[in-house]
VOTORLUM-173148 format. One record per residue: residue number from 1; residue in three letters; y negated, x, z of N, C-alpha, C, CB in turn. Coordinates in Angstrom, 1 decimal. Glycine has a CB too. Layout:
residues N
+-----+---------+---------+--------+--------+----------+---------+--------+---------+--------+--------+----------+---------+--------+
: num : residuo : n_north : n_east :   n_up : ca_north : ca_east :  ca_up : c_north : c_east :   c_up : cb_north : cb_east :  cb_up :
+-----+---------+---------+--------+--------+----------+---------+--------+---------+--------+--------+----------+---------+--------+
: NUM :     ALA :       Y :      X :      Z :        Y :       X :      Z :       Y :      X :      Z :        Y :       X :      Z :
...
+-----+---------+---------+--------+--------+----------+---------+--------+---------+--------+--------+----------+---------+--------+
//
This chain:
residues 79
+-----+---------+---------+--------+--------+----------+---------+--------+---------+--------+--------+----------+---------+--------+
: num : residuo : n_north : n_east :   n_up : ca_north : ca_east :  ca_up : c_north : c_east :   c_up : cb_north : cb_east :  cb_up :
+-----+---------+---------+--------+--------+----------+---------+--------+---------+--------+--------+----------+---------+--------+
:   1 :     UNK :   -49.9 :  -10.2 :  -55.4 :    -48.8 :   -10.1 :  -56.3 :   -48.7 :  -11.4 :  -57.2 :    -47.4 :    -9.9 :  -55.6 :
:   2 :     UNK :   -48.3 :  -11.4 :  -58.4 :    -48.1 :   -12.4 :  -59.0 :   -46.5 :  -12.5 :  -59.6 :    -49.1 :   -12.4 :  -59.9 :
:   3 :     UNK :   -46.4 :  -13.6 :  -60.0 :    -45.1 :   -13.7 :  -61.0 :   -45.1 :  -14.8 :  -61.7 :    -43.7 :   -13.6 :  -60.4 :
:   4 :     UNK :   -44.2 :  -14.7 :  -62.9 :    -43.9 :   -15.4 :  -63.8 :   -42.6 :  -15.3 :  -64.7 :    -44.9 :   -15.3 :  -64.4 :
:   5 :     UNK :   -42.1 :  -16.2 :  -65.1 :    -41.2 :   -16.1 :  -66.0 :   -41.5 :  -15.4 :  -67.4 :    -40.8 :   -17.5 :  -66.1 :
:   6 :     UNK :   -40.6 :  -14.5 :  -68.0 :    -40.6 :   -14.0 :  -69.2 :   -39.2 :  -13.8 :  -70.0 :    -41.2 :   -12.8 :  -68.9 :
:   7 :     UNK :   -39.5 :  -13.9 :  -71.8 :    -38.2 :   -14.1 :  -72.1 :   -38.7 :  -12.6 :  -73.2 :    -37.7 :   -15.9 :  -72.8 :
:   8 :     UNK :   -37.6 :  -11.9 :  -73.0 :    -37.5 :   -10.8 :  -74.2 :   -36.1 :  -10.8 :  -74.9 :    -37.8 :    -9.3 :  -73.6 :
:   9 :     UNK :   -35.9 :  -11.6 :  -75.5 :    -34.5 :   -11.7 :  -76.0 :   -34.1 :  -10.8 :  -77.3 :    -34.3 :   -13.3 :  -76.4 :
:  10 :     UNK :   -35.0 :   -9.5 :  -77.7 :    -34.6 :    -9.0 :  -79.1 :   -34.6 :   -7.3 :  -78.7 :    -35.9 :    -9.6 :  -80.6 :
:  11 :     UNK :   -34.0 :   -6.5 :  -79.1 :    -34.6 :    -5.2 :  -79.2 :   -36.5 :   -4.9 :  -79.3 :    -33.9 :    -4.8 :  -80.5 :
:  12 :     UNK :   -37.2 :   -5.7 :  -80.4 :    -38.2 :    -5.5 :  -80.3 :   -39.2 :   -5.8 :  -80.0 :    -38.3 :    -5.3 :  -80.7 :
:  13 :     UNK :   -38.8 :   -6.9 :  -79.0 :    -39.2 :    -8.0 :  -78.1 :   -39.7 :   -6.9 :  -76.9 :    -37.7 :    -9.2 :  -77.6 :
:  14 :     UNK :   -38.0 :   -6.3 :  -76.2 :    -38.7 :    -5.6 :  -75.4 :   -39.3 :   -3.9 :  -75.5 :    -38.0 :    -5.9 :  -74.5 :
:  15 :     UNK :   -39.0 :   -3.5 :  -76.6 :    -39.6 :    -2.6 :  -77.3 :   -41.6 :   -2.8 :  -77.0 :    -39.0 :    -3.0 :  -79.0 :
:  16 :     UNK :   -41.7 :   -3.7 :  -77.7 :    -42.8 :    -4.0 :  -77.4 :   -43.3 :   -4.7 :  -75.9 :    -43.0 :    -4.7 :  -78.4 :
:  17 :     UNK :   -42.7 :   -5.4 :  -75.3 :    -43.0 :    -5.4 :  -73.8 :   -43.5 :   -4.3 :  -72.7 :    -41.9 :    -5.9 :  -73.4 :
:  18 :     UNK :   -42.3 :   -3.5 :  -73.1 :    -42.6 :    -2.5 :  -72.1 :   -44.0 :   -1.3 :  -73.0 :    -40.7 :    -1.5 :  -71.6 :
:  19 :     UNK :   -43.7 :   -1.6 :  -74.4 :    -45.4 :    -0.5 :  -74.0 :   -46.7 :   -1.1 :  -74.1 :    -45.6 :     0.9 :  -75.3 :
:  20 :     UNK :   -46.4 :   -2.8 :  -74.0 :    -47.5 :    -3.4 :  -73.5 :   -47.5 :   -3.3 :  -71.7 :    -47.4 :    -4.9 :  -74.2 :
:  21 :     UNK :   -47.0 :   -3.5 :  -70.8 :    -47.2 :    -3.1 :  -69.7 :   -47.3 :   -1.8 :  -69.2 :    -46.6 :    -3.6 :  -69.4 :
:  22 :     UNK :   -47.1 :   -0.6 :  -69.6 :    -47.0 :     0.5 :  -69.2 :   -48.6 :    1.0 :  -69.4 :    -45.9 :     1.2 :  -70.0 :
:  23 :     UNK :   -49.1 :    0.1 :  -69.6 :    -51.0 :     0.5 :  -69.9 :   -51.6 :    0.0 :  -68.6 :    -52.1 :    -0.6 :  -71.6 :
:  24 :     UNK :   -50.6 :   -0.8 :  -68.3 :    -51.2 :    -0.8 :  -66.9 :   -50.5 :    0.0 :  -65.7 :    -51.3 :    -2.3 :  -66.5 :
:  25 :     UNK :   -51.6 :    0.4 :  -64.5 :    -51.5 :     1.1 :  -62.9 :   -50.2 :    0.5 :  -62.5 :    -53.0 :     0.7 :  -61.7 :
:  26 :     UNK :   -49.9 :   -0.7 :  -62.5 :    -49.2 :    -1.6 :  -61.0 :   -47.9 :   -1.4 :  -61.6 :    -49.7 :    -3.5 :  -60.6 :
:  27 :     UNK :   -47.2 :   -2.3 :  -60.7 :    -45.6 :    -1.9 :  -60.7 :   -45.2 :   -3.4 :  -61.5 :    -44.7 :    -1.6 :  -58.8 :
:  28 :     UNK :   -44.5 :   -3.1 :  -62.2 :    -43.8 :    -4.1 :  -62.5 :   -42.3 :   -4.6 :  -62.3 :    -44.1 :    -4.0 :  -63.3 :
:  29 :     UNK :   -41.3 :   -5.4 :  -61.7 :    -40.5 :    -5.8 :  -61.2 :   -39.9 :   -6.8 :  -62.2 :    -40.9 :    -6.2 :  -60.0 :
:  30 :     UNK :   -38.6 :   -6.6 :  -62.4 :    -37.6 :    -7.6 :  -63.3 :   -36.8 :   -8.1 :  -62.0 :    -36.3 :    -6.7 :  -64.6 :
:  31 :     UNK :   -36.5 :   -9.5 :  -62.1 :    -35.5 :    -9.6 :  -61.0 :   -34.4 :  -10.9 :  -61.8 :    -36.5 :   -10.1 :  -59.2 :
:  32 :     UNK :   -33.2 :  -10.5 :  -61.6 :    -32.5 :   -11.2 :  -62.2 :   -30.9 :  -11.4 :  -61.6 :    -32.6 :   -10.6 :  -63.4 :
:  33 :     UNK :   -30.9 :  -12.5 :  -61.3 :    -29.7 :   -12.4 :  -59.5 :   -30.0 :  -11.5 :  -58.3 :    -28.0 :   -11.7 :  -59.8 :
:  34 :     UNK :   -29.5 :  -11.2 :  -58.1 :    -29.3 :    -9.7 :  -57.4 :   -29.5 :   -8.9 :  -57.6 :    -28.5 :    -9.3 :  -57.1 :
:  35 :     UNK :   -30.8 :   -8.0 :  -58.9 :    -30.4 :    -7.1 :  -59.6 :   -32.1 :   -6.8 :  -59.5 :    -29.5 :    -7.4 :  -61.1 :
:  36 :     UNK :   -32.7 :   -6.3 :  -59.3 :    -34.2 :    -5.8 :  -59.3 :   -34.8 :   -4.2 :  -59.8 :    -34.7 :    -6.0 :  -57.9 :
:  37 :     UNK :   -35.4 :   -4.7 :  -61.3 :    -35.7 :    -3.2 :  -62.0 :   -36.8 :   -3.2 :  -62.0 :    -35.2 :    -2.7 :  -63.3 :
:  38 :     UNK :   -37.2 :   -1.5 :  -62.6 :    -38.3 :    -1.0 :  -62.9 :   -38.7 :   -1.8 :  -64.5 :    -38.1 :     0.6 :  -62.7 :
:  39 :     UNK :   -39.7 :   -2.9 :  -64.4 :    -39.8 :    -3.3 :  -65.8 :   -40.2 :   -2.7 :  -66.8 :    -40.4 :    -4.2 :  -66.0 :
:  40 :     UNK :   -40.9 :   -1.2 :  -66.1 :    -41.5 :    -0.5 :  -67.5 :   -40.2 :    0.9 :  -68.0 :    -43.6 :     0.4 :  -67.0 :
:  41 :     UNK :   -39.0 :    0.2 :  -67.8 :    -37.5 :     1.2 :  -68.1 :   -36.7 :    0.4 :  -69.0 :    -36.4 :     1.6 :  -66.6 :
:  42 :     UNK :   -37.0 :    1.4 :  -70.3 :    -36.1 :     0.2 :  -71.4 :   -34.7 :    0.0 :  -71.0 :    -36.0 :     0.9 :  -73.1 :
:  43 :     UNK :   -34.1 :    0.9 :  -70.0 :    -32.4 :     1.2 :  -70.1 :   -32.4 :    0.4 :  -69.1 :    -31.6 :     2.9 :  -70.0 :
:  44 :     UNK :   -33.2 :   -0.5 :  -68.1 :    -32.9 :    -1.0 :  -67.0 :   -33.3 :   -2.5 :  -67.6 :    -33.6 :    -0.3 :  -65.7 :
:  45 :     UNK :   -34.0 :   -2.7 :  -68.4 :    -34.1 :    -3.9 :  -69.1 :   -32.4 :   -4.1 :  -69.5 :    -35.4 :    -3.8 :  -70.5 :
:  46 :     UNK :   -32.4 :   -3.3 :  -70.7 :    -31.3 :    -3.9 :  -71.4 :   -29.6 :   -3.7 :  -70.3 :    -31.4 :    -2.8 :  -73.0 :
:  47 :     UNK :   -30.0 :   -3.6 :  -69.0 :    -28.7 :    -3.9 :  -68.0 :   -28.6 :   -5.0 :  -67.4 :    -28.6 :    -3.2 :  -66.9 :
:  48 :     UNK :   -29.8 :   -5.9 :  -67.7 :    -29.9 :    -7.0 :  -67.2 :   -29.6 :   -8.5 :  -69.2 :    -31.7 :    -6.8 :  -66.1 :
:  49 :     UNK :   -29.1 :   -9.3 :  -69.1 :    -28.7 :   -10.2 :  -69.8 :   -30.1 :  -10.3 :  -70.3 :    -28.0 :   -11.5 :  -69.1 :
:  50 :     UNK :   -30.6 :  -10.3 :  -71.1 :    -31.9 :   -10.8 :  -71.6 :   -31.9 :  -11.8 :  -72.5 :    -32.4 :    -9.8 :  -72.3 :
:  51 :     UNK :   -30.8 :  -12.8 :  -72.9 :    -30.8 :   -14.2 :  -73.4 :   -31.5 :  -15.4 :  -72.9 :    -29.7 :   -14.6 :  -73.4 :
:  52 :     UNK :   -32.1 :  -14.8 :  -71.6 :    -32.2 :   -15.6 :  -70.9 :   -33.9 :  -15.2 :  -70.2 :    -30.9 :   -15.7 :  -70.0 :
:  53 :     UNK :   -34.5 :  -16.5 :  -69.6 :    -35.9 :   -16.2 :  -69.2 :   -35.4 :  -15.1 :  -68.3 :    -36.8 :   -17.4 :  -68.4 :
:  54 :     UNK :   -36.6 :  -14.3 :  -67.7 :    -35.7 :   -13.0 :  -66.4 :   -37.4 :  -13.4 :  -65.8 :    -35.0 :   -10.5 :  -66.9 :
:  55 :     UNK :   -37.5 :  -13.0 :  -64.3 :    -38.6 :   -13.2 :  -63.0 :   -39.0 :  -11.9 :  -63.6 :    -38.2 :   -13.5 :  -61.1 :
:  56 :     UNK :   -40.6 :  -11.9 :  -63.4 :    -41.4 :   -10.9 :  -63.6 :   -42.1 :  -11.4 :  -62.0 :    -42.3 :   -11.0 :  -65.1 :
:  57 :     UNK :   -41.9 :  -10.1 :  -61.3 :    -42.9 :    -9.8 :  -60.0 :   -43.8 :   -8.5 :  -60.7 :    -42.0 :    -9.2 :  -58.4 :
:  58 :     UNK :   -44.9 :   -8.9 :  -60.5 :    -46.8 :    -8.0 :  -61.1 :   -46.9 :   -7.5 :  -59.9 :    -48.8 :    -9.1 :  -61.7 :
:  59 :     UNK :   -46.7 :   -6.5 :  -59.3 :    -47.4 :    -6.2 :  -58.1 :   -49.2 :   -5.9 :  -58.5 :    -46.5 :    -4.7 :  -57.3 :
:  60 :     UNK :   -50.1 :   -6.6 :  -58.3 :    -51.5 :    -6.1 :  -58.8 :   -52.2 :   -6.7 :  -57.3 :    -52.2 :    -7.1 :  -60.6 :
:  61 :     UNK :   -53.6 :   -6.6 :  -56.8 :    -54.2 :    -6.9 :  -56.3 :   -55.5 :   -7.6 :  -56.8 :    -54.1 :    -6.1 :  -55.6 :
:  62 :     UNK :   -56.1 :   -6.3 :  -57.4 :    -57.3 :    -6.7 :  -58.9 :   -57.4 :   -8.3 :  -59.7 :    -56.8 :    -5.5 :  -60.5 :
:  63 :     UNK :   -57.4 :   -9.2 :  -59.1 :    -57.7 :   -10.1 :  -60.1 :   -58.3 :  -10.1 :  -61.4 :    -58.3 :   -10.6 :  -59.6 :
:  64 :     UNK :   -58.9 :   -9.4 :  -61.5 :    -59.6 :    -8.9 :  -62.9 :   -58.3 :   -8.6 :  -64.0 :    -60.7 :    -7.2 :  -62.6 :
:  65 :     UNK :   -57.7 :   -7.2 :  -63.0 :    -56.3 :    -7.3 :  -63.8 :   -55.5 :   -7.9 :  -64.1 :    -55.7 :    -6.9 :  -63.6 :
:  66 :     UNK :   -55.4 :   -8.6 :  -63.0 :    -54.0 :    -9.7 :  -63.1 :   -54.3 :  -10.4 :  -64.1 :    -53.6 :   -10.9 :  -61.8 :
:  67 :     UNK :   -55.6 :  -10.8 :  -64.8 :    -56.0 :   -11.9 :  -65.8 :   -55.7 :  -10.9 :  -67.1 :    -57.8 :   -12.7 :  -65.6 :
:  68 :     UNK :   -56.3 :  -10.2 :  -67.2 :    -55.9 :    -9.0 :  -68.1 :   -54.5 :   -9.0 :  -68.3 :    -56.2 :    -7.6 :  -67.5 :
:  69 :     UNK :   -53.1 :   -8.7 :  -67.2 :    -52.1 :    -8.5 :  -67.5 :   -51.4 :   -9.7 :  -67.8 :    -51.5 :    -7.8 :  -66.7 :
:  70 :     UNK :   -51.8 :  -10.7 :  -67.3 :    -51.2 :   -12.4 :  -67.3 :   -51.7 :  -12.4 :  -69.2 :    -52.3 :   -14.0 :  -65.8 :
:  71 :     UNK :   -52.5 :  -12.1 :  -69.7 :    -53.1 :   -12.3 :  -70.9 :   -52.4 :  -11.2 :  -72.0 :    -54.9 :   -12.0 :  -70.6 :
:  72 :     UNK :   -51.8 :  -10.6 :  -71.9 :    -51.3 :    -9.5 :  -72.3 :   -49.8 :   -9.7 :  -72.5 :    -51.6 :    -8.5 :  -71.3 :
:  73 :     UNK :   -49.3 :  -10.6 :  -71.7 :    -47.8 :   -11.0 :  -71.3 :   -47.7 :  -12.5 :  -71.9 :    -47.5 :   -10.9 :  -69.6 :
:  74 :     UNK :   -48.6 :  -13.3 :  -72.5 :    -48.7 :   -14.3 :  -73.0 :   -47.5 :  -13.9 :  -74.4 :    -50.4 :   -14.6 :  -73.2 :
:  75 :     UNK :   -47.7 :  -13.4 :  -75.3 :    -46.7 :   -13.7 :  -76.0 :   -45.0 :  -13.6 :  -75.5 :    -47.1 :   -12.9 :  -77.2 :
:  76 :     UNK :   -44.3 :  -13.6 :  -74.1 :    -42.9 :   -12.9 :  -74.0 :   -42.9 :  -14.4 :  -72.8 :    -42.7 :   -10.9 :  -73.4 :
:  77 :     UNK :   -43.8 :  -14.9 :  -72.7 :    -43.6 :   -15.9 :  -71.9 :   -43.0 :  -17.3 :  -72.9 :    -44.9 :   -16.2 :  -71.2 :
:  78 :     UNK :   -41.5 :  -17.8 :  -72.6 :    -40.9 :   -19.0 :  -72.2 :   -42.2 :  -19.8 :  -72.9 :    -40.6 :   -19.2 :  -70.5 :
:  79 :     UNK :   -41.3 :  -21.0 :  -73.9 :    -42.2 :   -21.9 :  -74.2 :   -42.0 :  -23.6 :  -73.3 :    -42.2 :   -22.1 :  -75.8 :
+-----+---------+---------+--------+--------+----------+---------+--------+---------+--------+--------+----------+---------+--------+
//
């Protein structure tokens, strides 16, 4: 599993987030306090505050992928 911090602070921020991850197999995980979603669900994104960085858990095993999805997720990542 991997994780990283990610920021989608616009409508088309995560517009575009989620149908960049949805090309991939694995699960993806928002976690934000107490609150843990399905990251490829626009309506479960926008229940969580998105002003703010939010935890991305990658459930992947594939290293191959993970570099693939880590590379893919480069533009929503926190500067």
């Amino acid at each position: 599993m991997k994780n990283t911090q990610i920021l989608i602070n616009s409508i088309e921020k995560v517009k575009a987030f989620v149908n960049e991850i949805t090309k991939f197999d694995c699960d993806f995980d928002l976690i934000s306090g107490r609150y843990v979603i399905d990251a490829k669900s626009i309506m479960g994104i926008f229940s969580l505050d998105i002003t703010k960085p939010i935890e991305l858990d990658i459930h992947v095993t594939d290293e191959t992928e993970a570099a693939e999805i880590m590379k893919a997720l480069q533009p929503y990542m926190p500067e």
